[in-house]
C-alpha positions as CSV (number, residue, x, y, z in Angstrom):
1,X,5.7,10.1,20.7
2,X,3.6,10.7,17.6
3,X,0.3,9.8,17.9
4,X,-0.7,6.6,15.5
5,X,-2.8,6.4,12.3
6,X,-4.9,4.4,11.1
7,X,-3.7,2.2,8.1
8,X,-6.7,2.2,6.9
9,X,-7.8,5.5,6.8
10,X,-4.5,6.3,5.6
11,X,-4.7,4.5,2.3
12,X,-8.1,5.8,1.3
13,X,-6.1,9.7,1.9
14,X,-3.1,8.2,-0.2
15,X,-5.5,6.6,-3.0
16,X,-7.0,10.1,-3.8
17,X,-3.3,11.5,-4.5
18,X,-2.5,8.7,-6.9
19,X,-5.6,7.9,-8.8
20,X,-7.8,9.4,-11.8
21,X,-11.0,8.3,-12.3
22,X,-12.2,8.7,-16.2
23,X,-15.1,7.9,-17.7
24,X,-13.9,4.2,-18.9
25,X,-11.3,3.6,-16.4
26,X,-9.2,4.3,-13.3
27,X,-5.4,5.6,-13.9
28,X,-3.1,5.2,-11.1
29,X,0.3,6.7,-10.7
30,X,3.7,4.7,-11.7
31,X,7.2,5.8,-11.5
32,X,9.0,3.0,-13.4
33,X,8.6,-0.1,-15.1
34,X,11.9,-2.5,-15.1
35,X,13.3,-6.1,-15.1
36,X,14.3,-7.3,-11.6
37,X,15.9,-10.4,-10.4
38,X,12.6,-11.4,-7.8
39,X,11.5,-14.7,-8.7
40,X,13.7,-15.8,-10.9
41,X,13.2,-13.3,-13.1
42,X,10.1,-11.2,-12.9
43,X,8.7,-8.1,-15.4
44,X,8.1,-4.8,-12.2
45,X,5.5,-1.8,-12.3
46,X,7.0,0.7,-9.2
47,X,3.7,2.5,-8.4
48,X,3.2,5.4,-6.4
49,X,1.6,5.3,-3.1
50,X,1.1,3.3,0.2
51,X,-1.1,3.7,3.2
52,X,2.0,2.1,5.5
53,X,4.9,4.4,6.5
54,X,7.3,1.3,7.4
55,X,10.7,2.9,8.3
56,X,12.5,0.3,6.8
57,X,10.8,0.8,3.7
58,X,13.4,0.9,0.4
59,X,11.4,3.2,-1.6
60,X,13.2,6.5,-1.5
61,X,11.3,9.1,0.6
62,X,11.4,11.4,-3.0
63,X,9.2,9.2,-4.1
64,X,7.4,8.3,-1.1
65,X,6.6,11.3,0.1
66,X,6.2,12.9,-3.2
67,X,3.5,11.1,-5.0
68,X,3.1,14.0,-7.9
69,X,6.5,13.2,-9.4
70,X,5.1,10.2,-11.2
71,X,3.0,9.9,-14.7
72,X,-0.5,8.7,-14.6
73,X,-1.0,5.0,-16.7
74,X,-4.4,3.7,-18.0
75,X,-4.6,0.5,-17.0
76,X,-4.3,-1.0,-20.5
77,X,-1.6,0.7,-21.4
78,X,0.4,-0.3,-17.9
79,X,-0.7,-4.2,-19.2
80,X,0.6,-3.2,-23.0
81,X,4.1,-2.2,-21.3
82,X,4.3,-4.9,-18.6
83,X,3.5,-7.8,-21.1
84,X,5.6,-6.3,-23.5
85,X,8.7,-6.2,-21.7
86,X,8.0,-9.5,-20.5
87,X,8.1,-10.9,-24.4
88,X,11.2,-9.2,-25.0
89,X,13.2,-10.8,-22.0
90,X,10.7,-14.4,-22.9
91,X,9.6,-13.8,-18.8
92,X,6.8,-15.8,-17.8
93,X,5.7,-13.1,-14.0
94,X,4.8,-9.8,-13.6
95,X,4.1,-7.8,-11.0
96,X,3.5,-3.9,-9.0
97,X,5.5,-2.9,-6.4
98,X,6.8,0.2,-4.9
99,X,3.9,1.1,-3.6
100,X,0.6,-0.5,-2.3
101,X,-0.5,-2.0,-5.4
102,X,-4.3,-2.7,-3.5
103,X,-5.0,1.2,-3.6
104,X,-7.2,2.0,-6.5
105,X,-9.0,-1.3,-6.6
106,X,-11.0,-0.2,-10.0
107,X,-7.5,0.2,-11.8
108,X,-5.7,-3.1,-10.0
109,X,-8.8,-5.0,-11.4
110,X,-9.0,-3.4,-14.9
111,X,-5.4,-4.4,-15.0
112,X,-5.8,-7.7,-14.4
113,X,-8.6,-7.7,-16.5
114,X,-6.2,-6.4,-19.8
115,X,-3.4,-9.1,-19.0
116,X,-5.9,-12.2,-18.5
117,X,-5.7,-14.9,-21.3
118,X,-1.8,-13.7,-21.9
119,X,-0.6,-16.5,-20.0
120,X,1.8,-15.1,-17.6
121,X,1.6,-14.8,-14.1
122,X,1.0,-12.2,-11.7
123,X,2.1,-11.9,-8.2
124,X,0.3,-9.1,-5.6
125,X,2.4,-7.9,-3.5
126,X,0.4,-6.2,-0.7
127,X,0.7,-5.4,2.9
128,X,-3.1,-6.8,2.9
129,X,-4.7,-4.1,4.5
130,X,-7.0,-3.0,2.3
131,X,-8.0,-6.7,1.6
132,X,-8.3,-7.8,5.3
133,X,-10.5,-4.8,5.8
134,X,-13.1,-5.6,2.5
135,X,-14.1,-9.1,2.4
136,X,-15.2,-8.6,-0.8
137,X,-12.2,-7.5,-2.4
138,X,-10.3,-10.9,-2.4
139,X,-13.7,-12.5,-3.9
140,X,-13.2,-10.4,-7.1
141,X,-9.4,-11.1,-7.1
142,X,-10.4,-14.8,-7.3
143,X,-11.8,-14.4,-11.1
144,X,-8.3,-14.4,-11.8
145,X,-6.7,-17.8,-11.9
146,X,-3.3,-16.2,-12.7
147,X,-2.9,-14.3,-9.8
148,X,-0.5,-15.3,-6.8
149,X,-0.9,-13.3,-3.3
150,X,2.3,-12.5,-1.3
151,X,1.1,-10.5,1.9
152,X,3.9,-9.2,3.4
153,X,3.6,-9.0,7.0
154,X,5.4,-5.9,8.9
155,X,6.4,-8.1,12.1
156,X,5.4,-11.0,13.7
157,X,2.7,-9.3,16.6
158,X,0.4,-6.3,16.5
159,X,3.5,-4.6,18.7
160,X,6.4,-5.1,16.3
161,X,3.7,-3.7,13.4
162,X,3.4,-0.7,15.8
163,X,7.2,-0.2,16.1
164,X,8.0,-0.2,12.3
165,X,5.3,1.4,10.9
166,X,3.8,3.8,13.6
167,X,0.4,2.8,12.8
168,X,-2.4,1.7,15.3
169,X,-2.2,-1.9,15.9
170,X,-5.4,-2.8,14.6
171,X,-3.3,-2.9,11.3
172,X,-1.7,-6.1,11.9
173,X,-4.8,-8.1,12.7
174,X,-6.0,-6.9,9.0
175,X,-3.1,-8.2,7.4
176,X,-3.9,-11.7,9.0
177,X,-7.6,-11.0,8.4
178,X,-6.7,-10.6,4.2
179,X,-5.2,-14.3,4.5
180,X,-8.4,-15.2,6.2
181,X,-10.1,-13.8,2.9
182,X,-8.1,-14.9,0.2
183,X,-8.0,-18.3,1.4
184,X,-11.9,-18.6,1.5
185,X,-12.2,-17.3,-2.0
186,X,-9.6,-19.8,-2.5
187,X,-7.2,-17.1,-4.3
188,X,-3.6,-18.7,-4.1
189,X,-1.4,-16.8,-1.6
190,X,1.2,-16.8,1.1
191,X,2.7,-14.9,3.9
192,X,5.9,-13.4,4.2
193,X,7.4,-11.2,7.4
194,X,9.9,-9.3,8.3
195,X,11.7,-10.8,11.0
196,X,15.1,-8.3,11.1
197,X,13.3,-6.6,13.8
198,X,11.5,-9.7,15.3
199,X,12.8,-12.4,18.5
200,X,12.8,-16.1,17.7
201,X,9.4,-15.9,20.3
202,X,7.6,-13.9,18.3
203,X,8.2,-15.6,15.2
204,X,7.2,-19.0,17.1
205,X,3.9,-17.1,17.9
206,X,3.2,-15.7,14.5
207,X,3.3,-19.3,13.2
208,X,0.6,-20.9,15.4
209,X,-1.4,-18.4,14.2
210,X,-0.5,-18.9,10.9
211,X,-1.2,-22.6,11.4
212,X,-4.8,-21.3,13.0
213,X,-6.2,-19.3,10.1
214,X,-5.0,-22.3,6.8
215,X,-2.8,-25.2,7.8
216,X,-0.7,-24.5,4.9
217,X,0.0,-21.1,5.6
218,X,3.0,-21.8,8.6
219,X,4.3,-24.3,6.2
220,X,4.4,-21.5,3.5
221,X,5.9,-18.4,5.7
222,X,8.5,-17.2,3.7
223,X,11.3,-15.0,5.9
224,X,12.1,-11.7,4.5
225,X,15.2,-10.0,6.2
226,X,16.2,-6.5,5.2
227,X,18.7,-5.6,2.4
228,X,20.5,-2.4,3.4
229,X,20.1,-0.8,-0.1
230,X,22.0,2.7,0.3
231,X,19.2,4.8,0.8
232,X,17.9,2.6,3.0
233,X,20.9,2.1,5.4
234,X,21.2,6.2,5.5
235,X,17.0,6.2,7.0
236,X,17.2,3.8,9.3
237,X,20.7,5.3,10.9
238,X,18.8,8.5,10.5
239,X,15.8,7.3,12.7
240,X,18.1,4.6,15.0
241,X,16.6,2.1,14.3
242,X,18.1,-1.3,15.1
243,X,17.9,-4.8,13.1
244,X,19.5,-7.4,13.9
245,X,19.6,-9.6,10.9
246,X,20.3,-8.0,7.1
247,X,22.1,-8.7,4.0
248,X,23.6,-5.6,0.8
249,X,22.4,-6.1,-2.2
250,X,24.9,-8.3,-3.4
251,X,25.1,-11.0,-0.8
252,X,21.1,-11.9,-0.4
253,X,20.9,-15.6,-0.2
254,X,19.7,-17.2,-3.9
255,X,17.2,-19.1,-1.6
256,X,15.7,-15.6,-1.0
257,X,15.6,-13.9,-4.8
């Protein structure tokens, strides 16, 4: 068995792959910006980069694996395009996904800083690593009244986290940690977990600690299941991995878009 990183210590190796740091401002590496379906419509950056190596991760391991094929984007001008595209289609949310949009906190903040005022919203999609392990991070994300957190927890337990990321364990009680922090800087958020991987007892016990960090937070668990895009179907029967709930890309419940 491989031995296990540290998720932490990971990021900070991945952040100095995908980030530039000018004399004005941080750029930070994207791949794409497109329209998707999330949300009920939703404006998405597809950055470059993540300190997790989840093995049911979508993101292709081209681009995964090979953070130089990607073009670096001042943060303005990611917030020009992003906004843009969301006046065009008359969307109202944006967001960064792909990657781990929490690395490169000086460009995640000068972003947020271009699109305030523009009265759209922006959900953060993070594994909350990065914010469980700097208490100060979610205290300068609270500035921004526009902002909506979705940690997205990989398993239910410290051991499930283990088992689909390979990382040390430690990693889990961080992303519980960063809905510790957001909630005292009162920055709106909620959880979501994977639970294809997870028994109906672990899920049971993830929610009582849910209910032990914010009240509100078990009532707000949204389920995430996998979707078996192609590329994603080929890894995991690659690796053997086994699931026992998923949906294709055609059939995901509208409760769940």
């Amino acid at each position: 068995m491989p031995s296990l990183y540290d998720a932490v210590v990971r990021h900070e190796a991945i952040e100095k792959l995908v980030l530039r740091d000018l004399a004005e401002w941080q750029e930070r590496k994207y791949w794409r910006f497109r329209y998707d379906r999330w949300y009920g419509g939703i404006v998405t950056a597809d950055d470059v980069g993540c300190g997790l190596v989840c093995r049911f991760c979508w993101v292709s391991d081209r681009v995964m694996l090979g953070p130089v094929e990607a073009k670096f984007y001042r943060p303005d001008t990611a917030a020009n395009i992003l906004s843009s595209m969301a006046r065009r289609r008359r969307l109202g949310q944006l967001r960064v996904s792909g990657g781990e949009p929490t690395i490169g906190k000086g460009h995640l903040l000068q972003l947020l800083d271009n699109l305030d005022g523009m009265g759209l919203r922006f959900v953060l999609e993070t594994n909350g690593i990065l914010i469980g392990n700097d208490v100060a991070y979610s205290k300068k994300l609270s500035k921004y009244g526009f902002i909506h957190v979705r940690v997205s927890l990989k398993g239910c337990n410290e051991k499930e986290f283990t088992t689909l990321t390979d990382a040390k364990p430690e990693g889990f009680t961080l992303q519980l940690k960063a809905l510790e922090h957001l909630l005292d800087a009162s920055v709106s958020c909620h959880p979501a977990v994977m639970v294809s991987f997870s028994t109906e007892k672990s899920l049971q016990e993830l929610t009582q600690r849910l209910t032990n960090i914010g009240p509100t937070l078990a009532q707000e668990l949204e389920i995430e299941e996998l979707i078996l895009y192609p590329q994603l179907k080929y890894k995991m029967l690659k690796q053997g991995l086994k699931y026992d709930t998923a949906y294709t890309p055609s059939n995901v419940p509208k409760e769940q878009v």
